[in-house]
N, C-alpha and C positions, 0 to 999 in steps of 0.2 A: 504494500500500500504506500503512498506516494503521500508525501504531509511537508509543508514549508517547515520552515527550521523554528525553533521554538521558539524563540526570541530571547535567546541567551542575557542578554543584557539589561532586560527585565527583570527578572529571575535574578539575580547577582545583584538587582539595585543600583545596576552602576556603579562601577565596583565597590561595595562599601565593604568587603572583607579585605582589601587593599588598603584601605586606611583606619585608622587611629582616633574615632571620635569622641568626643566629649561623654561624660557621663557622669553621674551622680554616684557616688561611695556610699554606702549603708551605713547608717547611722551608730559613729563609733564614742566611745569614752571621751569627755571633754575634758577630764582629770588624769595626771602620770602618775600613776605611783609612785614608780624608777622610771628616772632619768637616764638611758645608757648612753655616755659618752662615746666618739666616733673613734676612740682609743682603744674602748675596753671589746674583748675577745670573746672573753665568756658568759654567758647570762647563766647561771647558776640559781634553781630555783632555790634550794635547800640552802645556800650559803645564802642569800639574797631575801631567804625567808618571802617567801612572794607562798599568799594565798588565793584562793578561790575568787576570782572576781576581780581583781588586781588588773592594772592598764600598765603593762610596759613599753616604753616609748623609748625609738631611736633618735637620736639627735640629728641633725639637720647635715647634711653636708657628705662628701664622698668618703669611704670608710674601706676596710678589709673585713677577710671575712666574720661569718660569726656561728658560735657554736652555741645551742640552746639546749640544757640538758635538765634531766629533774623538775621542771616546771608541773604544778599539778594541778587541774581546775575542777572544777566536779559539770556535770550536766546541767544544772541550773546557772553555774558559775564559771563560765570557761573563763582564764587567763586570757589577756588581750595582749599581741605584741603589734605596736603597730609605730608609725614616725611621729615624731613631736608635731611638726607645724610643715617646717617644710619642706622638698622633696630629702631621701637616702638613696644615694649610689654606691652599690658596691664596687669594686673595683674591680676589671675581668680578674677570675682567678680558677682555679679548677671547680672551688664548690663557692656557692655565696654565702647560707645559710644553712648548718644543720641543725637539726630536732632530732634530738634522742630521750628515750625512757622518760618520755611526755605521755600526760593525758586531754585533755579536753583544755586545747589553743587552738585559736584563732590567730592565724600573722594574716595580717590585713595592712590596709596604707587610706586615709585621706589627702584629700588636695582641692583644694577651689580652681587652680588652671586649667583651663581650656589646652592649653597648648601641650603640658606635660598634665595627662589625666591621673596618673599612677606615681602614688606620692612614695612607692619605693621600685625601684630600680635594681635589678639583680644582674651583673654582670658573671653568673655563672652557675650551677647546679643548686635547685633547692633539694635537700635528703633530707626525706621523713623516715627512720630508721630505727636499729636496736629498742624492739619493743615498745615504738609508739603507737597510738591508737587516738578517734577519737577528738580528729584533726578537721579544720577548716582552713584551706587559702585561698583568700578572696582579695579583687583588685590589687593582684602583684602584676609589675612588669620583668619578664625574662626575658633580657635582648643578646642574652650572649652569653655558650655553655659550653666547655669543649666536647661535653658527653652529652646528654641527656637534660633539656631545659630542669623538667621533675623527676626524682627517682625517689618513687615511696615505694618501699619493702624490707623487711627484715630480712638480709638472708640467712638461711638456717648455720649452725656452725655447730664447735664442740659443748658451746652451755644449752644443755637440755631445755631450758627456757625459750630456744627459739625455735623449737620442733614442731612440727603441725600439730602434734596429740596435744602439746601444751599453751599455745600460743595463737588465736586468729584473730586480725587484725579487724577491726569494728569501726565503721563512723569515719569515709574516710569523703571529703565534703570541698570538691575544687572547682570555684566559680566564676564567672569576670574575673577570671586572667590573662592577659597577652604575651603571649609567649613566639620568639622568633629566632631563626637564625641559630638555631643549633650545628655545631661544628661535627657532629658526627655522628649523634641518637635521635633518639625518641623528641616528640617535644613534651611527652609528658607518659615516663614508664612507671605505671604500678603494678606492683605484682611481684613476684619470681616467676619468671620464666618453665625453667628448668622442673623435672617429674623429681629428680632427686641429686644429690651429691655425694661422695663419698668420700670420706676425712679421715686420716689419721689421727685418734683423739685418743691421750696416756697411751702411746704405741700401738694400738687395734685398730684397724681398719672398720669405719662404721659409715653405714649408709642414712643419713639424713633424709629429712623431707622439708617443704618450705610448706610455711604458712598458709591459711586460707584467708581472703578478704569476703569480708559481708557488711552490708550497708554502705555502697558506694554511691555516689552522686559525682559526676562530673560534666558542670552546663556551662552555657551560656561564654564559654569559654573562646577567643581568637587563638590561631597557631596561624605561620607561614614560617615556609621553606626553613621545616624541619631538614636535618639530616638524611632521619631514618621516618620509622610513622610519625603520622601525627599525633595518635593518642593508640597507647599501646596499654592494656587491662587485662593481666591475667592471672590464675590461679584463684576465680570466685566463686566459694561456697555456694552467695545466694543475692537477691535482692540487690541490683548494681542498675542503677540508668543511667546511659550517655546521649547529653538531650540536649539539642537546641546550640549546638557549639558551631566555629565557623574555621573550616580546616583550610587552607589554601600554598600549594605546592609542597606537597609530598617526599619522602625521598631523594631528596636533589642530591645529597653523597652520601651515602649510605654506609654505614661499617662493613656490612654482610649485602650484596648484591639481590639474594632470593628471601623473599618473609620478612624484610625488613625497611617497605617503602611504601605500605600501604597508608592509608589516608586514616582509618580505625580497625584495631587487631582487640579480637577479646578471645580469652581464653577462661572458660568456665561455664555454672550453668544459670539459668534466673535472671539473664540478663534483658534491661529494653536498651537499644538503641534506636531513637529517634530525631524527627526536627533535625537533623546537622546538615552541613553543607560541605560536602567535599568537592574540590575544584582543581583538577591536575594531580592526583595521584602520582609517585612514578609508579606505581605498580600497581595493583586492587585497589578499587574506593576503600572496601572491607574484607577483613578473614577474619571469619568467626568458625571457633573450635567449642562446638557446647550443645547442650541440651535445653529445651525450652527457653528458647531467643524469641526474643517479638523483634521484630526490623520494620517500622514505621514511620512515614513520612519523612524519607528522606530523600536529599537530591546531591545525585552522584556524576558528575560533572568532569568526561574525558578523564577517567581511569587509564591507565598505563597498562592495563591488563583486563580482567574480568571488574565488571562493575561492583558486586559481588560474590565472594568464594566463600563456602560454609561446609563444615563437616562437624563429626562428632565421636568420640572415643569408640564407639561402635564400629564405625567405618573403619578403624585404625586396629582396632582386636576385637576380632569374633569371638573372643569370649566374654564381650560385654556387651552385656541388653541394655538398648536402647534405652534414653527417658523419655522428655514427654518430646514434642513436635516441635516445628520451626512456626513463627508466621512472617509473612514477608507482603506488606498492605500497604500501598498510598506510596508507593518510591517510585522517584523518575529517576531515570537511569540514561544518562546521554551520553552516546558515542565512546563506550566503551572498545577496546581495541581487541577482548572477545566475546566473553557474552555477555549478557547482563546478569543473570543472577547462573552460578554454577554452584549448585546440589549436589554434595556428597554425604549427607548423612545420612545414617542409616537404621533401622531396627526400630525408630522410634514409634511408642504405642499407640500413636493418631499419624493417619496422615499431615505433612506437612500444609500450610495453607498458605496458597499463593494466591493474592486478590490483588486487583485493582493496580497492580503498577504498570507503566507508561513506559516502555525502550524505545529507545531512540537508536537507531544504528547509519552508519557512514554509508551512504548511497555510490561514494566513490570508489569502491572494490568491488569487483566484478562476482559474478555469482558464488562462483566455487570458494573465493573466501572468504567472503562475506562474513562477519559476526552474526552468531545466532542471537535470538532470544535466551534460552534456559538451555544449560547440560544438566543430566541427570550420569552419575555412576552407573546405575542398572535399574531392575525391576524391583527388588528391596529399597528404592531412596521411593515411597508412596508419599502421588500428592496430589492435592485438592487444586485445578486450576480454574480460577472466575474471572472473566472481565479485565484481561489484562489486553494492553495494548502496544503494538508494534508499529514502530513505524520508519520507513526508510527516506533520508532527505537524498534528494537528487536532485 
């Protein structure tokens, strides 16, 4: 079927994920408790004696980095770390900020400028780490990482403390942030990766596991011309949505050339991914590895590859029974380079349901190579097909 081109430029806004516009910061503490000077290194909650509810504020002005440890808030009372008045720049450096063996912080930033919206500045890696939990970052700016804009994860090691049976991470809450220009990861990797590790721990050779995440949120968030993906989430238990975020060039130099340049990777089950906007992929809009994913209303925008790729542990060992089903409802999928949605999971105990999305394919390849609409692995990937729509520009 023959259909004009969509009108890309609508859709994008003009390119508003290109630019940096003004916005309003969520209404933060008007009082410091602590004052941190642009000298001091450590925020030490236990030396510093810093309680529940407590505003710590960075001082004004360009700084190195900083390490946040012991900080404890409760649920009703998260700890606040955010700038005194005017903008904090960190310095480039391998990390900007870490958090360890924290609970319930908020690192946030105000600012009245228009010009400079994000009243902190992170020239390098924020690590949310070693047993933290329970986390919110809101309105930071990441302009510059050599790894990985974000890296939130414990990774397992020899203190038993960070082993999956004892340890999963909860609450983990990343909103309006602008994050760019990653020199070589993710713009924002949570998770471990990895099924396991195996360590030499008091002489004996022991096999590890990493952590689980549950209760994840990550919205309303910018990334461009990450490294590697754009938002990478893996290893979740349960209950994670990735909504309403605006992804824009993908992959531009990637550490690892394959699985490491999509536009959104999750790994795990119970996840929504919705609302986002991917736009130039180098590789998949999406790879999702999991069991009952909802994939809703999103727009995937010249992928590098498949618009989206999904599987599930099933697929991967037949000796694992499926969970529940995929759905995949309300996405526009444009000019993907091969299909738009490719299905490899397997065993799951409903059919998969495929409604309502819109492909768009390049009318400029000739039959035989043409991108399809959907791959399926076999007659085991069962799916529900309604009302979806193809269309070729020529």
């Amino acid at each position: 079927m023959k259909h004009s081109s969509f009108a890309l430029y609508s859709l994008l806004g003009a390119p508003v994920i290109l630019t940096t516009s003004a916005f309003a910061a969520p209404a933060a503490s008007t009082e410091c408790d602590f004052i941190v000077p642009s000298s001091q290194y450590l925020i030490d909650g236990i030396a510093m004696n810093v309680s529940p509810g407590d505003t710590i504020c960075l001082a004004e002005g360009a700084r190195g980095p900083i390490k946040v440890t012991n900080v404890i808030g409760s649920e009703s009372q998260p700890v606040q770390i955010r700038n005194q008045d005017g903008v904090v720049t960190t310095n480039p450096y391998e990390y900007s900020i870490a958090i360890e063996r924290s609970k319930w912080v908020r690192l946030t930033s105000v600012s009245d400028s228009e010009s400079i919206p994000y009243g902190v500045r992170l020239g390098g890696t924020l690590s949310v780490g070693n047993l933290t939990e329970q986390i919110e970052v809101d309105h930071i700016e990441i302009y510059r990482a050599r790894f990985a804009g974000m890296l939130i994860k414990t990774d397992p090691n020899c203190d038993s403390a960070t082993w999956a049976e004892n340890f999963t991470m909860h609450g983990i809450s990343i909103h309006d942030n602008y994050v760019h220009h990653t020199e070589e990861g993710e713009g924002m990797y949570v998770g471990y990766t990895g099924k396991s590790r195996t360590l030499t721990c008091n002489g004996e050779t022991t096999t590890v596991y990493p952590h689980k995440l549950e209760n994840v949120r990550i919205y309303n968030n910018k990334l461009e011309y990450t490294a590697a993906d754009g938002i990478q989430l893996n290893s979740v238990l349960g209950n994670a949505k990735i909504t309403g975020n605006k992804i824009y060039r993908t992959g531009v130099s990637p550490f690892a050339p394959v699985w490491q340049n999509t536009g959104i990777q999750v790994g795990g089950d119970d996840v929504e991914i919705s609302n986002n906007l991917i736009y130039r992929s180098g590789g998949n809009g999406m790879v999702l590895d999991g069991d009952n994913l909802r994939v809703l209303n999103n727009n995937v925008i010249y992928a590098g590859e498949n618009g989206i790729f999904a599987r599930n542990a099933a697929q991967q060992n037949s000796q694992i029974s499926g969970g529940l089903p995929h759905v995949y409802k309300n996405n526009l999928l444009v000019q993907p380079v091969t299909y738009g949605i490719k299905l490899y999971a397997t065993n799951t105990s409903a059919p998969h349901i495929i409604t309502d999305n819109t492909i768009e394919n390049n009318g400029e390849l000739d039959a035989a190579s043409r991108p399809m609409t959907f791959s399926f692995l076999n007659d085991q990937v069962i799916r529900e097909l309604h009302n979806n729509h193809h269309y070729i520009v020529e």
